[in-house]
MARSE-459939 format. One record per residue (C-alpha): x, y, z; residue in three letters; residue number from 1. Coordinates in Angstrom, 2 decimals. Last residue first. Example, Ala and Ser with C-alpha at 12.3 -4.5 7.8 and 13.67 -1.06 7.14 Angstrom:
2
[[13.67,-1.06,7.14],"Ser",2];
[[12.30,-4.50,7.80],"Ala",1];
***
This chain:
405
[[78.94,91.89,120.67],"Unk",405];
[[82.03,90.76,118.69],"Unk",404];
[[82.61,94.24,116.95],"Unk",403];
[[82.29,96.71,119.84],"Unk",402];
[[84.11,95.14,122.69],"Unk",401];
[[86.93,94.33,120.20],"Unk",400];
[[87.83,97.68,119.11],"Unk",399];
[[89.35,97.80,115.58],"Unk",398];
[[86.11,97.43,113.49],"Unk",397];
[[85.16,101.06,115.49],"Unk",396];
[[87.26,102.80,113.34],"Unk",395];
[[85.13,101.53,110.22],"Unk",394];
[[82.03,102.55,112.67],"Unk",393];
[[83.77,106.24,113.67],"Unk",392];
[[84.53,106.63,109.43],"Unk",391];
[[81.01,106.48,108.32],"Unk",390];
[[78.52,108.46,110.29],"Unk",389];
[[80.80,111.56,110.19],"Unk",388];
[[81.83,111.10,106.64],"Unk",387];
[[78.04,111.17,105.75],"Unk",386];
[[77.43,114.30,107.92],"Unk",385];
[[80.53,115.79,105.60],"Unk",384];
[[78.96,114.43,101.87],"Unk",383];
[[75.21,115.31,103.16],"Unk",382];
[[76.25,118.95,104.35],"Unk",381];
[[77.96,119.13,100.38],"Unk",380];
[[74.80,118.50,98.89],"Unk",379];
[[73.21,120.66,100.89],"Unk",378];
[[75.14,124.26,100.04],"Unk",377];
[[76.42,126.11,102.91],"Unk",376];
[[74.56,128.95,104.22],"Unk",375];
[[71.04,128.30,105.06],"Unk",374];
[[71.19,124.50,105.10],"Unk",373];
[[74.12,125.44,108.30],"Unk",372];
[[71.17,125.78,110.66],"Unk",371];
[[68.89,123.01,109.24],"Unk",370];
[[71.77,120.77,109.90],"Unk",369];
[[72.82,122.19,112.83],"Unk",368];
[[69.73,121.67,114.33],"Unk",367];
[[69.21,118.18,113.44],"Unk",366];
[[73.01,117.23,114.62],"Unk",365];
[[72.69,119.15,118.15],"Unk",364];
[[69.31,117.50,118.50],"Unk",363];
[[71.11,113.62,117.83],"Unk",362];
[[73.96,114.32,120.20],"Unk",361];
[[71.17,115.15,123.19],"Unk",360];
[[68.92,112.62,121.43],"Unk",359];
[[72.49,110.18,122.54],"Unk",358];
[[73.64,111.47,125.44],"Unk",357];
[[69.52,111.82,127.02],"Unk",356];
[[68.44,108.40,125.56],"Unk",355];
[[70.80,106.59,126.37],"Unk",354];
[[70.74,107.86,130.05],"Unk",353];
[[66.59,106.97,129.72],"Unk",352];
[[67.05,103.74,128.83],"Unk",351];
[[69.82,102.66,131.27],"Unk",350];
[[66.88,104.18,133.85],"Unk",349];
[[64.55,102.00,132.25],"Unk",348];
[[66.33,98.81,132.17],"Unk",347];
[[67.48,98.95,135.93],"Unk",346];
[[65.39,96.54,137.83],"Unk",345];
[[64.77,94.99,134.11],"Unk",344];
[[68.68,93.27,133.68],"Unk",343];
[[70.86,95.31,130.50],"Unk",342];
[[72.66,93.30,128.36],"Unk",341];
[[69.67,91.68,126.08],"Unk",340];
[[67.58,95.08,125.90],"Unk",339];
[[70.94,96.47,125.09],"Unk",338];
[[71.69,94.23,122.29],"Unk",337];
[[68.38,94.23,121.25],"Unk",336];
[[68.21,98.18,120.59],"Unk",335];
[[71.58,98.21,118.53],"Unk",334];
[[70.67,95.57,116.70],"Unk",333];
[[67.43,96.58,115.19],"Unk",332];
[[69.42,100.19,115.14],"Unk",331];
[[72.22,98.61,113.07],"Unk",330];
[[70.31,96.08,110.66],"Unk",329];
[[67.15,98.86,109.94],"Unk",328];
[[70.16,101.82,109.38],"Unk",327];
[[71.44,100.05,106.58],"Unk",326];
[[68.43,98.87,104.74],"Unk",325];
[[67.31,102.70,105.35],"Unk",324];
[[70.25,104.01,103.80],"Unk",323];
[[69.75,101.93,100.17],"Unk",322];
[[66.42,103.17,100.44],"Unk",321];
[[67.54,106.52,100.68],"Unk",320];
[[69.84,106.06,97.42],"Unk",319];
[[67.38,104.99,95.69],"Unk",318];
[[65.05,107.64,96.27],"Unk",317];
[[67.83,109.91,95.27],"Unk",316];
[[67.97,108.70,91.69],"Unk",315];
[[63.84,109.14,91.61],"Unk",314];
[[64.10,112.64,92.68],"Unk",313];
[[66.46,113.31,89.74],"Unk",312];
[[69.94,115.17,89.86],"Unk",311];
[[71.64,112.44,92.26],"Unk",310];
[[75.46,113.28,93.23],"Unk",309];
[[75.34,114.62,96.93],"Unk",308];
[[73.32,111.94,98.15],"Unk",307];
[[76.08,109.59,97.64],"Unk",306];
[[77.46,110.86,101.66],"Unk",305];
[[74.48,109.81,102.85],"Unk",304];
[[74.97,106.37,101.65],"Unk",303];
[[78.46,106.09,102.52],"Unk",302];
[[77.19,107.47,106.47],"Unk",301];
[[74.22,104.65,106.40],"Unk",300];
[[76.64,102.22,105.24],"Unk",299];
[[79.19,102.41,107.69],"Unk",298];
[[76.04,102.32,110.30],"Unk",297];
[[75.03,99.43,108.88],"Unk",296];
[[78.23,97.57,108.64],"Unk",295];
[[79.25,98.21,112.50],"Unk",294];
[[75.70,97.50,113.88],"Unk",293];
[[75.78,94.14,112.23],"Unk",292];
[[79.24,93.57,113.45],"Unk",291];
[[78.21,93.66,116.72],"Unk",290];
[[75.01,91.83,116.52],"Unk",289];
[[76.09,88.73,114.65],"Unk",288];
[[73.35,87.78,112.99],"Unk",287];
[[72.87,84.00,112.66],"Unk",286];
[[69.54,83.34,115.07],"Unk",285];
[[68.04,86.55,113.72],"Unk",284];
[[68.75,86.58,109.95],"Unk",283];
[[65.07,86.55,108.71],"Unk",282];
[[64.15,88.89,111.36],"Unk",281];
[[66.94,90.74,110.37],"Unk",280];
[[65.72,90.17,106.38],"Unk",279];
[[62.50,91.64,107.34],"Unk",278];
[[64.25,94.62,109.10],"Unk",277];
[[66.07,95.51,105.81],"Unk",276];
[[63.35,95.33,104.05],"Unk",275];
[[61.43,97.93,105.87],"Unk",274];
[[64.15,99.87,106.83],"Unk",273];
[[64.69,100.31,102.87],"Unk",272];
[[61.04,100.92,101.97],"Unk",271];
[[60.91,103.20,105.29],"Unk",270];
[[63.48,105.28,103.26],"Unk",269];
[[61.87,104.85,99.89],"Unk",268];
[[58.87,106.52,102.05],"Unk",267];
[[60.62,109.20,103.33],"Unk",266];
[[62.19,110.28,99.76],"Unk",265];
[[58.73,110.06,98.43],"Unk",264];
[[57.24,111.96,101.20],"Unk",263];
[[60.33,114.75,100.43],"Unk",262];
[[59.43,115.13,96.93],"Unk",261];
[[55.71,115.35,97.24],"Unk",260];
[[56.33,118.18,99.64],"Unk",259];
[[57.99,120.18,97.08],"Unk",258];
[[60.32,118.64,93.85],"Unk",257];
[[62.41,121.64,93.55],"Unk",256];
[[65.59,119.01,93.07],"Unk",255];
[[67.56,121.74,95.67],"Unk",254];
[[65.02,123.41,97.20],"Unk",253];
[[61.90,121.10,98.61],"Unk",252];
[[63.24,117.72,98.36],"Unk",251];
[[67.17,118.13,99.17],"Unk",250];
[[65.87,121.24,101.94],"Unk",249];
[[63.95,118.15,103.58],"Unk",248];
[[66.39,115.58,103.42],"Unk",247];
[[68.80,117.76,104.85],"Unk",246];
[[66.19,118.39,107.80],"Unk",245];
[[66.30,114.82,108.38],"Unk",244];
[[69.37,113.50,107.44],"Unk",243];
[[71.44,115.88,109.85],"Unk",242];
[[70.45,113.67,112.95],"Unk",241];
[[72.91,110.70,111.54],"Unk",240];
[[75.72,112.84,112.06],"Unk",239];
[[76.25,113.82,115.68],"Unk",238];
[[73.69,110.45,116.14],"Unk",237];
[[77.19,108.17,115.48],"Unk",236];
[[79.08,109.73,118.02],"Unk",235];
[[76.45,109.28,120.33],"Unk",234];
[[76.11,105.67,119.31],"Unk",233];
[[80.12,104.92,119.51],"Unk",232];
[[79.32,106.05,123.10],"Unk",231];
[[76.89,103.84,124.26],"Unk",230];
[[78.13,100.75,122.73],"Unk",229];
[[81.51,101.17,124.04],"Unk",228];
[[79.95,101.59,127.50],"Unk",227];
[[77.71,98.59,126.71],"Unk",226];
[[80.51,96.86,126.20],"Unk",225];
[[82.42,97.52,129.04],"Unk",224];
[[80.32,97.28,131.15],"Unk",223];
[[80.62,98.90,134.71],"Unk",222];
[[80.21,103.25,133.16],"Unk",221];
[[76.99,101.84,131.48],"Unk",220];
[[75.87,100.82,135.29],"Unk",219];
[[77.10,103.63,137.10],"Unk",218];
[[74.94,106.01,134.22],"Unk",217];
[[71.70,104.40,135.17],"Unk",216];
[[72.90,104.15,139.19],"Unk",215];
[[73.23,108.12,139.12],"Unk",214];
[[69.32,108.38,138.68],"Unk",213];
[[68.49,105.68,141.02],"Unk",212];
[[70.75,107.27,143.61],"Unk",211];
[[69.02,110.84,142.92],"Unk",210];
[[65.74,109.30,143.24],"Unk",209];
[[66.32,107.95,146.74],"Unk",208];
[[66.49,104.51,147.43],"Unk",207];
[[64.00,103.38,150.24],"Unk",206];
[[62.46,100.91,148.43],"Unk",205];
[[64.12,100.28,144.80],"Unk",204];
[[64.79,96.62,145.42],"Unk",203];
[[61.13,95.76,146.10],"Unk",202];
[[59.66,97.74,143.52],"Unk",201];
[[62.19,96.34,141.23],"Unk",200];
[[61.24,92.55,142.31],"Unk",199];
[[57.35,92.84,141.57],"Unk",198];
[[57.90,93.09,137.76],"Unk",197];
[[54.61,94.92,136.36],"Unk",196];
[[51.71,92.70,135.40],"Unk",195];
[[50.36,92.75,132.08],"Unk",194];
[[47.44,91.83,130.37],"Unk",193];
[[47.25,94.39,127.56],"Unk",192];
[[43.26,95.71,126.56],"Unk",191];
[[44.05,99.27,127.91],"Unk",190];
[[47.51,99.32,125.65],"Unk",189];
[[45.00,98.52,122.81],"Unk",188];
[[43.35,101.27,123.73],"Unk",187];
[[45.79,103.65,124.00],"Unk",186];
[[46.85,103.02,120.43],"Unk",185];
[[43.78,103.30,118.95],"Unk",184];
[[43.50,107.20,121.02],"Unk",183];
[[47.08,108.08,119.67],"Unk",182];
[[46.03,107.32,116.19],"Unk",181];
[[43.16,109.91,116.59],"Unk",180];
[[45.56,112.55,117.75],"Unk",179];
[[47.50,112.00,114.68],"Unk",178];
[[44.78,112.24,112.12],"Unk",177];
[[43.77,115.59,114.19],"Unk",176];
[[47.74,116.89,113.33],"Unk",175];
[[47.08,115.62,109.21],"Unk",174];
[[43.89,117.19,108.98],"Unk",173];
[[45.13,120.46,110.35],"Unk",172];
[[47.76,120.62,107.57],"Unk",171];
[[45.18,121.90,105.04],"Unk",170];
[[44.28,119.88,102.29],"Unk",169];
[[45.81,118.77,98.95],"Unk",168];
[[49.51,119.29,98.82],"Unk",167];
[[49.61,118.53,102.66],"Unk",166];
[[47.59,114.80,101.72],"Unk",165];
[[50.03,114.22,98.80],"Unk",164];
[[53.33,114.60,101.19],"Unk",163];
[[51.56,113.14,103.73],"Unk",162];
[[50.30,109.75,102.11],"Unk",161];
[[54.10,108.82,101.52],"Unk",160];
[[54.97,109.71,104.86],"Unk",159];
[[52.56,107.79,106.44],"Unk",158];
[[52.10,104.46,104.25],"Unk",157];
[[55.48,103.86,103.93],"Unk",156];
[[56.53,105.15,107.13],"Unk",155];
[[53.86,103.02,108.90],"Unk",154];
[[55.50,100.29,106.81],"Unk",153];
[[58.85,100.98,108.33],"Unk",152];
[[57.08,100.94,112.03],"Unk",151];
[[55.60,98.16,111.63],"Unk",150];
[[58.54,96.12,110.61],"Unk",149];
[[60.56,97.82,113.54],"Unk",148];
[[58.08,96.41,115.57],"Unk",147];
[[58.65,92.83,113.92],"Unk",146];
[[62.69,93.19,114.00],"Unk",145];
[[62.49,94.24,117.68],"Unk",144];
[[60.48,90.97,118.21],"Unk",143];
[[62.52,88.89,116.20],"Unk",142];
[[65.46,90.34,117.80],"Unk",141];
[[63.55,89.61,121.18],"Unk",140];
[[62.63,86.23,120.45],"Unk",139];
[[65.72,84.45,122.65],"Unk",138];
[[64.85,86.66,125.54],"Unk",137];
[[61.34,85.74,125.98],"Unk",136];
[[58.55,88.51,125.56],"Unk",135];
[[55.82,90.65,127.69],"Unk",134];
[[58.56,91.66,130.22],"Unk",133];
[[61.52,92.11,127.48],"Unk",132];
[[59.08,94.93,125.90],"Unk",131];
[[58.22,96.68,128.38],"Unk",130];
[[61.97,98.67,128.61],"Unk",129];
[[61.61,99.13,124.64],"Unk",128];
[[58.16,100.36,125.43],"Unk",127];
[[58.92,102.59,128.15],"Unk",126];
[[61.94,103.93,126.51],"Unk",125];
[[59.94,105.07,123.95],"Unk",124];
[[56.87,106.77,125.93],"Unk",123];
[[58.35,108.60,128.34],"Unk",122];
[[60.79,110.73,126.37],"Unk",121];
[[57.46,110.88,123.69],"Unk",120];
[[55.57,112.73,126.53],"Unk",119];
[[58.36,115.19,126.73],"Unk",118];
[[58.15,115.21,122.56],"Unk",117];
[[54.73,116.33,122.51],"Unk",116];
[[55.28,119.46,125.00],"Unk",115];
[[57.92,120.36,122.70],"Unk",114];
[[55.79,120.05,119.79],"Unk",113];
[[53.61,122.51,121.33],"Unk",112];
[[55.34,125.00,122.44],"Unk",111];
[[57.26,125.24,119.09],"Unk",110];
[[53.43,125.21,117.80],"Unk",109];
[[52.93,128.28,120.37],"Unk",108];
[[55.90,130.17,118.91],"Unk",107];
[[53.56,130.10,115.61],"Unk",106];
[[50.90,132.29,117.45],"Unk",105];
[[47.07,132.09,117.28],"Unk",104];
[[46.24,130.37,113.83],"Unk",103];
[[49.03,127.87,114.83],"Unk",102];
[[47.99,127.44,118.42],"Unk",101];
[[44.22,126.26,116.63],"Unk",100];
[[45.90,123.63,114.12],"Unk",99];
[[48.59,122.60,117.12],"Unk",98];
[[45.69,122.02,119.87],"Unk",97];
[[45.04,118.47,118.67],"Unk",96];
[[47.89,117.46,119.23],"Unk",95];
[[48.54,118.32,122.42],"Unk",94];
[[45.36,116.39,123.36],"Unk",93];
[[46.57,113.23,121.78],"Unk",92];
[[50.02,113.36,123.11],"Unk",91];
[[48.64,113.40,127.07],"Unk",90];
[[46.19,110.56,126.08],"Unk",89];
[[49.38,108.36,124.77],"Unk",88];
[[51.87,109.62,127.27],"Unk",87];
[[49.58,108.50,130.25],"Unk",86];
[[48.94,104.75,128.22],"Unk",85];
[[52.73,105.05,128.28],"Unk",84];
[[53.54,105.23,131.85],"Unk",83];
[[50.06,102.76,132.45],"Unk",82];
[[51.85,100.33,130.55],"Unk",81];
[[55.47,100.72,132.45],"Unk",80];
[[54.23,100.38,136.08],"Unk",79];
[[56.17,103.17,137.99],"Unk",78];
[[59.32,102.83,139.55],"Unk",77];
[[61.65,102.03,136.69],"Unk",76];
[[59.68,103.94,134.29],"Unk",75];
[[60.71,106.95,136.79],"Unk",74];
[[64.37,106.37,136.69],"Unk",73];
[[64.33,106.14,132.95],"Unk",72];
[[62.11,109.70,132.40],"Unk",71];
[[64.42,111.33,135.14],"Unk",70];
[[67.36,110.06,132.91],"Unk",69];
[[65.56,111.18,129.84],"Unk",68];
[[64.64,114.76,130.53],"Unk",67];
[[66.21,117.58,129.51],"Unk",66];
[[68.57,115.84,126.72],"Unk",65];
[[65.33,113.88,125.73],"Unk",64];
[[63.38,116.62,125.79],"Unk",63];
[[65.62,118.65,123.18],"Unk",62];
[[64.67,115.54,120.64],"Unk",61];
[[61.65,117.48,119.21],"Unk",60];
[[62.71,120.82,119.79],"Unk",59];
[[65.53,119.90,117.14],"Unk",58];
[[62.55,119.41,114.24],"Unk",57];
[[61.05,123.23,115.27],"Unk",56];
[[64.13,124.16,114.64],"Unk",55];
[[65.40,122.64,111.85],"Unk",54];
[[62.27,124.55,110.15],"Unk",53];
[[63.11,127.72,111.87],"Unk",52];
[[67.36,127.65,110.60],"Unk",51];
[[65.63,127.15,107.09],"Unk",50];
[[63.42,129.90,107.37],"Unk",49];
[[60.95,130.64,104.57],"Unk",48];
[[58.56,131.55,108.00],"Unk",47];
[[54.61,130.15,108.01],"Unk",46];
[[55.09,127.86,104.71],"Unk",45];
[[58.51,126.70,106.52],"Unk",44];
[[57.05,126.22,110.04],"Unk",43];
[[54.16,124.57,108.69],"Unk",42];
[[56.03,122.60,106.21],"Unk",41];
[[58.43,121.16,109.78],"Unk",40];
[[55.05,120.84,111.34],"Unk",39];
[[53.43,119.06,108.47],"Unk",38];
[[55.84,115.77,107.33],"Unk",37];
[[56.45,114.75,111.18],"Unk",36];
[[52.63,114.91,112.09],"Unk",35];
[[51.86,112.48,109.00],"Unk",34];
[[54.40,110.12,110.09],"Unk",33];
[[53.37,110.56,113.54],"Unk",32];
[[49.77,109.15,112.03],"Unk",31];
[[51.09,106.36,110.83],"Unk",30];
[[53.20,105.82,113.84],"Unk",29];
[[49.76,105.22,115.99],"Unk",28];
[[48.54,103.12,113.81],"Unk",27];
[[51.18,100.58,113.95],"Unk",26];
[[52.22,101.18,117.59],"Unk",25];
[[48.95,99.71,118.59],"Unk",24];
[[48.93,96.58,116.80],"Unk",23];
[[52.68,95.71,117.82],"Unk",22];
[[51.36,96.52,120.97],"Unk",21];
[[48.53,94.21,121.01],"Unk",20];
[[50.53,91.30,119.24],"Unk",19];
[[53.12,91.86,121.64],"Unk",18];
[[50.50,91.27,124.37],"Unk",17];
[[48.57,88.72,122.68],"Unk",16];
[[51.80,86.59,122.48],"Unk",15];
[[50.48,84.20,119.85],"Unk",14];
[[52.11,85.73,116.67],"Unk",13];
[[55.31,84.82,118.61],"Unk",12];
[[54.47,81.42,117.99],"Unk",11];
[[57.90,80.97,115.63],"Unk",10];
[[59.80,81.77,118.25],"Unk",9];
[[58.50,79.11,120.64],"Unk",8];
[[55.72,79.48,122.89],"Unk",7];
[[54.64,82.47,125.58],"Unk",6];
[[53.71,81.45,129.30],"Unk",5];
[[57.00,82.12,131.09],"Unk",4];
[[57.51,85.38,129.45],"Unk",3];
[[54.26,86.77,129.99],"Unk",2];
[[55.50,88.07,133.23],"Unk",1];
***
């Protein structure tokens, strides 16, 4: 492990593995961002159906619900880079099939994007299981704050780009954008010099894949924190997963303001995450984790909840950005705590049960979002999803095993 070998905090820049992935990821989430803007406007362009659009955006997370604990128990056994070099090539041929599978058959593109998003379950908690291998414990806030960093200004760049880019060319160029991001970041995870944990292959001999499966949830079920954790998240993703599709029908129906509208909006977002995970990784050896996660997420449901009131597009990028500070200092947290609680022989499968209660909450919240778009007026989905978000993390000050993490 590169652990061992890598410097002081402020030398993270010269852990070539996390610089590699942090590389990597960067161009690969620009062109997700441009992915995520045109299949929910192909859908809509294609149908004018607001329960189809949320849709095709729930697909996306349904693989988690199907799949994450198998995907967690398998990272665990399998060497973590080549898991997500796999879901990188695998991704990148998918997407380049969408343009052609839409001029065939739209159900194909729901094929599609499901196909991407099983690769995806893979991917993710691959890389958050990595990345305490490749970096020391007491720089993984940093580290999480530094990715997130990436990711925020991929958003930036991405979604911003994508609302011009639809208005101008076809969506096809945004889907083989993607695929070429996914090749970049491939290679970089070719050019990584890492060596998988010896110890969990030796502890997980003879175990069969039904006990490693159980073991993931055994272990939340054990800590008390993390069990806390765990479930105040899934509670949390019921209404955090309505932003998207809400934020979509706010852009394109409501103001009137079209794809341009919504890129905006998903940029001032990223704008927010962005600073918000700067001043994390500003705030890293004084944040108190717990009560980090608490504040954002009260703030992310307020915020939401404010959406109902703006008239302008420019009024409700505010607001977003005001969100996305919010949601950067409770997700930052929310991933290092665990990364920080959980040991590697059974990060990934911890991982992967996440992953399946909480996409599994998170799905349910997208699609009844775009689902209840159709007959009950935005503004006033925003003000109940908001409540939703907001008043489990105030209750949540109460319960000590949440707010002193």
């Amino acid at each position: 492990m590169e652990s061992a070998e890598t410097p002081a905090p402020s030398a993270l820049w010269a852990n070539r593995n996390f610089v590699l992935l942090w590389s990597g990821q960067f161009v690969s989430q620009i062109g997700d961002r441009l992915a995520m803007v045109a299949f929910p406007w192909l859908v809509y362009t294609a149908t004018g159906s607001t329960l189809s659009t949320g849709l095709v955006l729930a697909i996306y997370t349904l693989p988690y619900v199907l799949f994450g604990m198998f995907a967690g128990a398998a990272i665990d056994r399998l060497d973590k880079r080549r898991v997500m070099l796999g879901a990188e090539l695998g991704r990148t041929v998918l997407v380049l099939l969408v343009p052609l599978a839409a001029d065939f058959a739209l159900w194909s593109v729901f094929v599609l994007s499901f196909g991407v998003a099983s690769l995806t379950v893979l991917f993710d908690p691959a890389k958050l299981s990595l990345l305490p291998d490749i970096v020391p414990k007491d720089q993984l806030l940093r580290a999480n704050s530094l990715l997130a960093t990436a990711e925020t200004l991929t958003e930036v760049l991405g979604y911003a780009s994508a609302g011009f880019l639809l208005a101008a060319v076809s969506t096809a160029t945004a889907f083989r954008l993607d695929a070429l991001t996914f090749v970049v970041s491939a290679f970089t995870l070719v050019m990584m010099a890492y060596t998988p944990p010896a110890r969990a292959a030796v502890q997980q001999a003879g175990r069969s894949f039904g006990h490693e499966l159980r073991e993931g949830f055994a272990y939340m079920w054990r800590h008390a924190g993390l069990l806390a954790n765990t479930l105040l998240t899934v509670v949390l993703a019921l209404g955090v997963g309505a932003i998207y599709p809400l934020t979509f029908f706010l852009a394109v129906e409501v103001l009137d303001g079209g794809t341009r509208a919504f890129g905006v909006f998903e940029a001032a977002l990223a704008v927010g995450y962005l600073s918000g995970a700067l001043a994390v990784a500003w705030l890293a050896k004084r944040l108190p984790l717990g009560r980090a996660i608490l504040v954002g997420f009260t703030l992310v449901g307020a915020g939401m909840a404010a959406l109902a009131a703006p008239e302008r597009v420019w009024v409700a990028a505010v607001v977003f950005a005001v969100v996305g500070v919010a949601n950067a200092a409770a997700l930052i947290s929310v991933d290092t705590y665990v990364q920080q609680t959980v040991p590697e022989h059974i990060r990934g499968r911890v991982w992967g049960s996440r992953f399946t209660l909480t996409q599994g909450s998170y799905a349910v919240s997208v699609l009844a979002g775009g689902a209840l778009a159709g007959v009950v007026d935005v503004r006033v989905l925003f003000v109940v999803f908001g409540l939703l978000v907001a008043l489990p993390a105030l209750f949540a000050f109460f319960v000590p095993a949440l707010r002193d993490a």
